[in-house]
N, C-alpha and C positions, 0 to 999 in steps of 0.2 A: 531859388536856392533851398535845399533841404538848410529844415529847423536845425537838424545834428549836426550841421556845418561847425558849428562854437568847440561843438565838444569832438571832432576829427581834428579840428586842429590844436589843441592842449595833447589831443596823441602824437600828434606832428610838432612838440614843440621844439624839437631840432631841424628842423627841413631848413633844408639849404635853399631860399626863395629864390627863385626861377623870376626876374624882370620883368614888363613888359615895357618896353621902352618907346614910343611913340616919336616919327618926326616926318612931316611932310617929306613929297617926294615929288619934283615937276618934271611930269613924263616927257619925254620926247615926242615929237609930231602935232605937239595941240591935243593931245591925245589928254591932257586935266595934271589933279594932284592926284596924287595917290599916299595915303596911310598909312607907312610903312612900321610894323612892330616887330620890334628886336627881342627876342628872347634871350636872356643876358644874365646868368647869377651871380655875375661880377668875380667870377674863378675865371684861369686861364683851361686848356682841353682838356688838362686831364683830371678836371672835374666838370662834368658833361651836365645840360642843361636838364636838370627835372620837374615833374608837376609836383607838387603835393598841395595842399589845400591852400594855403597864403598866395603861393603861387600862380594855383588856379584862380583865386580870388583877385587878386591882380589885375590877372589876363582879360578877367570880367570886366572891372572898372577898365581898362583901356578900351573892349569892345562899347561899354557906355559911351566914351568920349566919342571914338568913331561914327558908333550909332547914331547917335544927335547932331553932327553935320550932313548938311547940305553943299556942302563946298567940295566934295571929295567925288573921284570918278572909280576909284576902286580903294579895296583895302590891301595888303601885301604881309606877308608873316614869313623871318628870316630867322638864322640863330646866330651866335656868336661866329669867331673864329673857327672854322673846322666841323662844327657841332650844331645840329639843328637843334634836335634834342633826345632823349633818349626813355622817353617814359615817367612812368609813375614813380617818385619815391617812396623805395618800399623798405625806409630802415623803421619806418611808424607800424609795419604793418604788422609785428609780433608782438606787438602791444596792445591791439582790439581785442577785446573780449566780447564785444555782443555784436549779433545780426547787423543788427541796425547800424551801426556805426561802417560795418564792412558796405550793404547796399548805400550808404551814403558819400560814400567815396565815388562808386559807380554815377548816381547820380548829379553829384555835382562834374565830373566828369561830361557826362552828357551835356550837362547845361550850359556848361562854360564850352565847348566844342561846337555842338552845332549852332550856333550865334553865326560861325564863320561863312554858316552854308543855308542862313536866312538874313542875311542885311540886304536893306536895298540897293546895293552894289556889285558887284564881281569880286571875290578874294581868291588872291592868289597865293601859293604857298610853293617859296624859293629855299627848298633843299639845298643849303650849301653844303652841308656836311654827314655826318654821320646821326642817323634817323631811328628808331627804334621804340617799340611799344606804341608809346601815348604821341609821339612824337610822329611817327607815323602817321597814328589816326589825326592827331591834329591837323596834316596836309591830308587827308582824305574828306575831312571837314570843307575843305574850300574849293570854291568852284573852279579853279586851275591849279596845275604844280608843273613848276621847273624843275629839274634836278641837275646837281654838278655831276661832269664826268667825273672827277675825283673822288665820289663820294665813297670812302670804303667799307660802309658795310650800313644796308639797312634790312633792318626784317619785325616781324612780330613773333618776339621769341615766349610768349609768357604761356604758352601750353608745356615747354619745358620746364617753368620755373612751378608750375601745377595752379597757373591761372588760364584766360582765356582774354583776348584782345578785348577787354570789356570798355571804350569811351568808343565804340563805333566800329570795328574792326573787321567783326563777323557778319555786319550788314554791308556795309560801304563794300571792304575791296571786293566779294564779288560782282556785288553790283558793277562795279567799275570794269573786272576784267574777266571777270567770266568765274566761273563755281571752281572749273579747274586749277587756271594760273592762281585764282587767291588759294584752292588747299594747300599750294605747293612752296607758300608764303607762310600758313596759319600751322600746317599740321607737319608738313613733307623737310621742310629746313630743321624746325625745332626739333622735331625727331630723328634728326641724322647731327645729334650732338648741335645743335642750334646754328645750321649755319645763316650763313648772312647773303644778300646782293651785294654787291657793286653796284654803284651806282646807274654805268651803261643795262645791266642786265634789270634792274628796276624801270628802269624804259621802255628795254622791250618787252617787257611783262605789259606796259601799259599804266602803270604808274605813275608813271610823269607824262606829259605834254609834251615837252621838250626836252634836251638838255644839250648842255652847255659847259664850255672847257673852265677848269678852276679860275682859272688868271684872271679873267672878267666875267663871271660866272654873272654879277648880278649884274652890272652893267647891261650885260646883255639879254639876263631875264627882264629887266624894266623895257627896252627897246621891244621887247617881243610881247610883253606886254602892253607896251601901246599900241600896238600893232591890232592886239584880238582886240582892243579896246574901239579900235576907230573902224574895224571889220577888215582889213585888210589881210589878217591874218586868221583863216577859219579852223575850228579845235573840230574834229571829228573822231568818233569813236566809233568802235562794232558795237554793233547791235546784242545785247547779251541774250542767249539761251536759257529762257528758264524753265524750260520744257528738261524733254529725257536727256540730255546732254548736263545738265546740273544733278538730275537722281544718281545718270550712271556715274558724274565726276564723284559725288558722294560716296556712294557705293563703293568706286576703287579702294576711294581713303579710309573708307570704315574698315575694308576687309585687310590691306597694311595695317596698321594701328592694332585690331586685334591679333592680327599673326605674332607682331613684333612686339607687342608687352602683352594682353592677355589679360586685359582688363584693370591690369596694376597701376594705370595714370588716369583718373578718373577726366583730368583736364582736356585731354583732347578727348575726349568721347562729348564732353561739354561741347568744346569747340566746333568739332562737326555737324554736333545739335545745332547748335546754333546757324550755321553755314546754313544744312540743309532746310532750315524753315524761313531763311531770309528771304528764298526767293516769291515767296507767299507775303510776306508780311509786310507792312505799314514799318514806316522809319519809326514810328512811337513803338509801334508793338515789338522790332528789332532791338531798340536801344530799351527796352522793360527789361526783354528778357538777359540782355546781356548784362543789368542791374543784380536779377536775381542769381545770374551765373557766378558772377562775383562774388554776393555776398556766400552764397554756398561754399562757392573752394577758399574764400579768403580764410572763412571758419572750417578749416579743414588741415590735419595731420599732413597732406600731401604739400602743399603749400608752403608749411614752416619747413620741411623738411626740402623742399626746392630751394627756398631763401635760404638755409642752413648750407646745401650742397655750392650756392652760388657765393657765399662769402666763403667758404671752403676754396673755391678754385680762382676766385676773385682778389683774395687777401692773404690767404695762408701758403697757398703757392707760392707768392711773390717774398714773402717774408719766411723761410723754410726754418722750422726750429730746427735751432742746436747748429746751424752751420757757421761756421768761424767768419770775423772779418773781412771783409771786402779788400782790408789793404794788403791784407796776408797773400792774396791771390798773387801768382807768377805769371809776364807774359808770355800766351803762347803763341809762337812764332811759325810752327811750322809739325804739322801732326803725323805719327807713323799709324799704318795699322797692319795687322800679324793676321793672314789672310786673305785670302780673295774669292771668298766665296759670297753667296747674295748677300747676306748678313753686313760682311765685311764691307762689300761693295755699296752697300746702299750708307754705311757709317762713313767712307770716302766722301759720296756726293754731299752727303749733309754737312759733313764738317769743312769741305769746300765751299756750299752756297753761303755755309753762315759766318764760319772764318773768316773764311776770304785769303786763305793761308794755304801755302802747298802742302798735299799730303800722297805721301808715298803710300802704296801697300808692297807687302811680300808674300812669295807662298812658295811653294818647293819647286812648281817647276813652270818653264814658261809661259807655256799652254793655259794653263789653270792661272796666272798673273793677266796675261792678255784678255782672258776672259773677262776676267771682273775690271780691270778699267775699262775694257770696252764695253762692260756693264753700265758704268757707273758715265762714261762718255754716250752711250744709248739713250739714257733717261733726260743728260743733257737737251739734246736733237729733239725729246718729247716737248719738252720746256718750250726749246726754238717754238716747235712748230704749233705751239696751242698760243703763242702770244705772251707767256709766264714771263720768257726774258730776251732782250735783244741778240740780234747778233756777235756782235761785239761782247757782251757779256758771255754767252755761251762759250764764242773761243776762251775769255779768259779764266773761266771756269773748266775747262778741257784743261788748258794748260798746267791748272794749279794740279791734277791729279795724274798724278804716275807711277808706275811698279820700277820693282827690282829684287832681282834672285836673294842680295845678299843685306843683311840686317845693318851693315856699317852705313846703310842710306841714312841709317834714324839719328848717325851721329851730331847734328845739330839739333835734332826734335826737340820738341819739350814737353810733348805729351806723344803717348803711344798707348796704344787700345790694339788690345789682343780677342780674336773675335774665330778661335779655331776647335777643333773639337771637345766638348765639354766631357771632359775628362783629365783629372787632378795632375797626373804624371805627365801630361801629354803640354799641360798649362805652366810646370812648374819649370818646365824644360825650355819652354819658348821664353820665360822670363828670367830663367840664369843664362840664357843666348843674349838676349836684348842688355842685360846689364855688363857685359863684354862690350858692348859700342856707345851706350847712352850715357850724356854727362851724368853725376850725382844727382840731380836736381829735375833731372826728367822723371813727370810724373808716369808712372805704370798703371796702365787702368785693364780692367779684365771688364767683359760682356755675360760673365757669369751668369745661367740663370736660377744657381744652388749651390755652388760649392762654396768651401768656405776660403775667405780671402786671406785672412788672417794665416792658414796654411800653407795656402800658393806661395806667401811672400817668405816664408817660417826660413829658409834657406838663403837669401837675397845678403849681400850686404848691405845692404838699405832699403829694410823692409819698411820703413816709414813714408816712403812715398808709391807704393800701392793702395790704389782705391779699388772700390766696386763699383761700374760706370754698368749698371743692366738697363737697355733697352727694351721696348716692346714690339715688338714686329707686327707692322708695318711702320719701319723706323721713322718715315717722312709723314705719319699720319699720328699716332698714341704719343698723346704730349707728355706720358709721364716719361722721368728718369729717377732709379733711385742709386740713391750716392751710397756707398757701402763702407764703411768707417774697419776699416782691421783694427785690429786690440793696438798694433805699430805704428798706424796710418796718422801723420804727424798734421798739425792746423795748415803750413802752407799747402802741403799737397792736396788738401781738403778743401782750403779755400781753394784751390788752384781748379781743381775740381768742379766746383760748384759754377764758379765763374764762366770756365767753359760752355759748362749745360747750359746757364741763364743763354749765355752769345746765341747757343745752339736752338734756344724758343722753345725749352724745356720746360715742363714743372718739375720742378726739385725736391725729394722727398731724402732726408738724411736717414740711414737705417743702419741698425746694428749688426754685425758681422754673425748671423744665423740662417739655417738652413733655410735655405728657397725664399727668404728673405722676408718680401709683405705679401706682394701679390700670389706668385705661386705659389707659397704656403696655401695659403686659404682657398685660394679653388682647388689646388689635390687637395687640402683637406674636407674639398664637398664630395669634388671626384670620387675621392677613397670610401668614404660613407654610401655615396650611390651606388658605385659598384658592388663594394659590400651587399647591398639589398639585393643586385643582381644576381650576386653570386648563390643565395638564399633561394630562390627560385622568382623572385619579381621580374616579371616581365618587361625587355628595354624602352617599350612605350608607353609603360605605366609609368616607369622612374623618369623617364622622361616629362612625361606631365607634370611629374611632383615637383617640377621648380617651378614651373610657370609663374606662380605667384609673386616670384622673384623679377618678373618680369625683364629677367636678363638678355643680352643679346639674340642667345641662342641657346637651347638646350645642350646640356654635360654631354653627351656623348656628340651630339655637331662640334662643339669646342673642341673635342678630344680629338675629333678626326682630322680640324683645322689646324691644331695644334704639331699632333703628327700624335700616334698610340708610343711609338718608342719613345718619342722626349716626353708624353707625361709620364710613360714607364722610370724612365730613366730618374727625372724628378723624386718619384715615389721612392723609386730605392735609395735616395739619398735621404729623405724623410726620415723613411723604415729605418736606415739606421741609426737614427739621429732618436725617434720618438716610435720605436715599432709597435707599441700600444697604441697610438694615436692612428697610425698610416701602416695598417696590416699591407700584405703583399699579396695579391688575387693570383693562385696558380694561374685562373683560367683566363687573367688579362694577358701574363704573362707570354702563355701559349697563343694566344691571338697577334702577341704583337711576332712570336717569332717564326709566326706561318705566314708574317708579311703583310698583314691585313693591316690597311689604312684607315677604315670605318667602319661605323656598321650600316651604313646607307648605300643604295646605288648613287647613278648619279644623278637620278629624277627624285632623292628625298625618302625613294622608299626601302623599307629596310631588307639588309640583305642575308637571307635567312642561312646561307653558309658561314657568312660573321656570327650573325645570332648565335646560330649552334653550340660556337664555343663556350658560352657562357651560361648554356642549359645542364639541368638536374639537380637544381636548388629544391629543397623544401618545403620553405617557408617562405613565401611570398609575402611582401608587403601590400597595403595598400596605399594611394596617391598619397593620401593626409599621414599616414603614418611614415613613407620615406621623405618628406616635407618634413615632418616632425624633427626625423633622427638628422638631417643636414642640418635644421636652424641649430639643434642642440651642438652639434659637433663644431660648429662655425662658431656659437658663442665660445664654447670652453675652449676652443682652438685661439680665439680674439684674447680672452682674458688670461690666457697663458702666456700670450704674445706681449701683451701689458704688463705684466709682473715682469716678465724677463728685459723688458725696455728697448723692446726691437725698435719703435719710436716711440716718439716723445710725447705722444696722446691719441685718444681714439680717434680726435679728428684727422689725425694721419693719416688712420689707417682705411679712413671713408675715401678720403682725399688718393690713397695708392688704388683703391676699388674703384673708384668712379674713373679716372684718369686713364688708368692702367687697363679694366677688365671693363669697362663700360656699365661697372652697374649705375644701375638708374638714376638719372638725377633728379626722380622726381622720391627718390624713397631714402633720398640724404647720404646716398652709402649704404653699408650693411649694420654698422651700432644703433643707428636710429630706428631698422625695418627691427631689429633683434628686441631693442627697446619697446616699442609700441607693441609689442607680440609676446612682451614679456620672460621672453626667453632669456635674456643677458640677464635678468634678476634671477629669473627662477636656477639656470643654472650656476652663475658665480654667486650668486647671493647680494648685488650689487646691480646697479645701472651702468652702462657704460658714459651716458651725457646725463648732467644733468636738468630733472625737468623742465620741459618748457625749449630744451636747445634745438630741437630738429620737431616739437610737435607741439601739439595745443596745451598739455600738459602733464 
């Protein structure tokens, strides 16, 4: 054990101690005892099992007990209910202040881990549940694993959070399954917003040995494990490639990675390091350098700021300032929507799969009605056919969604989302129609993605139950929603509101009734400053470059063309007249969008120099660091203006609408944290936006 162990845990002096519970197990077949240890914090699931040093300390003295018999034919490591485990506890880790304490977490990690994968016996590791980080490596420690088919989601997500699998993760899985399938565990999931496995697909990754249906999951891991115990049952594995088949696996991942952030997440570059020198390396020389990798990002700005982004979407999500009671909320029974176009169509299926309630749509004529259920009845039949949902489920999900010509469908509704052309007159009309057929008490929700609500409803007899319900397109994929509060918009219709979104597996962000709201406020107001440059004479693949550091999705003008050029147009003029100092109007965007031009790229990336054109005969070209400059500046005074006016209720909102919403990075906190480390949010408002220490080292 590292010496620093005494003083990691006085930094841990909250950890929630993770069990190790010990109790024979008489195998089936003559096949011996077996050691079986329960990982167990004495919480039910929805506090998941973690390491932190007691814990690990623990799990030591149980490997002692094990160790010292001679009675035992194997050892066996399971979790609680539902939960194997889920990683390091990282609520200690904003608390280190020196090296040393950070590589000593690494290494007592190590120590306690591979214990599993040197006893004089066979250890097995029975994945019941949901697996994750430390938890992971802990069943890569042992010399077999089962896994439940139930299991719903395992992975090694800590190059997102701006660590790196450091108790074994970078050496082990590809040893186990080749350099490929582990990037696509280490680098490829984390960096498409952290997804997870299923348990089946951690199988046939090669990650488990077996697996087995929930119901008797362990049952029948112990029966299969007497099996490989008495040889009856042989564990065979492929042969791993650590020839050119692991450089070129590496290589692919290196060259994603820098495309898609551009060197702004230090952690997976870590990560990859690591990968590509495992296939050379001694398990000691692996698990050193995965030591050193730790201590480095632990003491790193990227880091606090992934933890900061991770309780941002972990806690404050869930808990949405300023949203009214829960009891306030009305049931809803049965939802309209005003519309049938993709937008509309895709808000149908969602609020069907998550309801579970009928929702009608309408639109002018029949043609254009048929189309979008049969939209929304299409996406069903994708479902059917990938396995997502049974049959029977699909018909009854068909059934809950239907059109009709005339707006008296919605007279039972209780909520109605209006999702038609964004435009004031065009919105104010479909909702003095809708309130002709809908009780009082039907909430009215607009899909807005800038106008102001508070207007829309200015005419209404009961303007108090209009919200602002803006989605982000791709509706079934961008988990934010922001709830839009009109100066009218009364608590129930609010809770009513909120309630929906939570059903609907929303994050919920409460915002005040101003132009383009959170999100597209602040990318047109990067938009608007790039172009500006452009307009200057900067050329569109210098301003391009100049975000990278942002290491955003995609560079402003990709966005722009994904977006569509008329709706950021459109957006901007709402801006312009809202804040025309802030968000000038570009003649020469304007002219591009009305000669019809979609982008400025072909369709292989490269630019298309008839788009280009429009935007030529600037003077004064910027450079890279100088329109870099004028976007962070204009982004802080755009934030702290947002803040005075109380668009929400703190900066962490506003990270939380970026990150959710626009995908910025989870590992740079949002954008007050990148603004704060860069000094920018001081030098321009004269103020921090967090204070020290919340998203960095200090």
């Amino acid at each position: 054990m590292s010496a620093d162990t005494p003083n990691i845990s006085e930094i841990f002096a909250d950890e929630v101690v993770t069990h190790a519970r010990v109790r024979d197990v008489a195998l089936p077949y003559g096949a011996g005892t077996l050691a079986l240890i329960t990982l167990d914090n004495g919480h039910d699931h929805t506090k998941p099992n973690t390491f932190g040093p007691n814990g690990l300390t623990e799990l030591n003295a149980a490997l002692d007990a094990v160790a010292a018999r001679d009675d035992i034919a194997a050892v066996g490591v399971t979790g609680k209910p539902f939960i194997f485990a889920v990683g390091a506890d990282l609520k200690g880790v904003p608390l280190i202040g020196r090296r040393e304490d950070a590589q000593a977490i690494g290494e007592l990690g190590h120590d306690v881990f591979r214990r599993l994968g040197e006893l004089d016996v066979p250890s097995f590791a029975y994945v019941n549940g949901a697996a994750m980080g430390g938890g992971v490596e802990i069943a890569l420690h042992c010399t077999y694993r089962t896994i439940s088919a139930g299991v719903p989601a395992l992975a090694l997500p800590e190059a997102f959070l701006g660590l790196v699998p450091g108790w074994g993760g970078t050496y082990l899985l590809p040893r186990l399954i080749g350099a490929e399938k582990a990037l696509k565990v280490i680098i490829d999931n984390p960096m498409a917003q952290n997804r997870t496995l299923k348990g089946r697909q951690a199988y046939e990754l090669g990650i488990a040995d077996a697996i087995f249906e929930s119901a008797d999951f362990l049952e029948e891991s112990l029966a299969w494990t007497a099996r490989v115990l008495t040889g009856e049952t042989k564990v065979e594995r492929p042969e791993i490639d650590t020839g050119k088949a692991w450089d070129d696996a590496v290589a692919r991942a290196r060259w994603t990675v820098e495309g898609k952030l551009h060197g702004a997440a230090p952690s997976f570059v870590r990560a990859l390091d690591l990968v590509a020198a495992a296939k050379d390396r001694t398990r000691d020389e692996g698990f050193a350098a995965e030591d050193e990798a730790l201590a480095d990002l632990i003491m790193s700005d990227e880091l606090r700021a992934g933890l900061y982004a991770f309780d941002l979407t972990q806690k404050r999500a869930k808990r949405p300032a300023g949203a009214p009671g829960k009891e306030l909320a009305r049931p809803v029974t049965k939802v309209g929507v005003v519309g049938a176009g993709l937008m509309a169509s895709q808000l149908a299926l969602l609020f069907a799969r998550r309801l579970e309630v009928p929702v009608v749509l309408t639109d002018l004529d029949q043609d254009r009605l048929d189309k979008g259920v049969g939209y929304a009845h299409g996406e069903i039949d994708k479902l059917l056919a990938k396995g997502r949902v049974s049959a029977d489920k699909a018909n009854r999900l068909k059934s809950l969604i239907g059109g009709s010509l005339t707006k008296d469908a919605f007279a039972d509704a209780d909520f109605v989302i209006e999702a038609v052309f964004e435009e004031m007159s065009v919105k104010r009309k479909v909702f003095a129609e809708l309130e002709e057929h809908v009780s009082p008490e039907c909430v009215l929700a607009t899909n807005t993605s800038s106008l102001s609500v508070t207007e829309m409803a200015a005419e209404l007899r009961h303007p108090e139950r209009v919200v602002g319900f803006h989605f982000f397109n791709p509706v079934a994929v961008l988990p934010l929603l922001e709830i839009v509060r009109g100066e009218q918009t009364d608590d129930a219709a609010l809770a009513t509101a909120f309630a929906a979104g939570r059903k609907l597996k929303k994050s919920c962000v409460l915002v005040k009734d101003a132009p383009a709201f959170v999100v597209n406020r602040i990318l047109l107001r990067l938009m608007a400053e790039i172009i500006q440059t452009v307009d200057e004479g900067t050329p569109v693949e210098v301003a391009e470059r100049a975000a990278a550091p942002l290491g955003l999705p995609m560079p402003p003008f990709v966005l722009m063309g994904l977006v569509g050029p008329a709706i950021a147009l459109h957006v901007n003029e709402t801006l312009h007249g809202a804040f025309p100092e802030r968000f000038p109007l570009s003649e020469k965007f304007a002219a591009f969008v009305k000669a019809g031009k979609t982008g400025v790229y072909r369709p292989d990336f490269t630019l298309d120099p008839e788009a280009v054109a429009f935007f030529e005969g600037g003077t004064a070209p910027s450079t890279e660091a100088e329109v870099l400059d004028r976007a962070l500046r204009a982004l802080a005074e755009e934030i702290g203006i947002m803040l005075d006016e109380g668009v929400v209720a703190a900066a962490q909102d506003i990270d939380l609408c970026m990150i959710l919403g626009a995908g910025w990075p989870f590992h740079l906190g949002g954008i007050t944290p990148y603004l704060d480390r860069a000094g920018i949010g001081e030098a321009v408002n004269g103020r921090r936006f967090l204070e020290p220490g919340a998203a960095s080292l200090g």
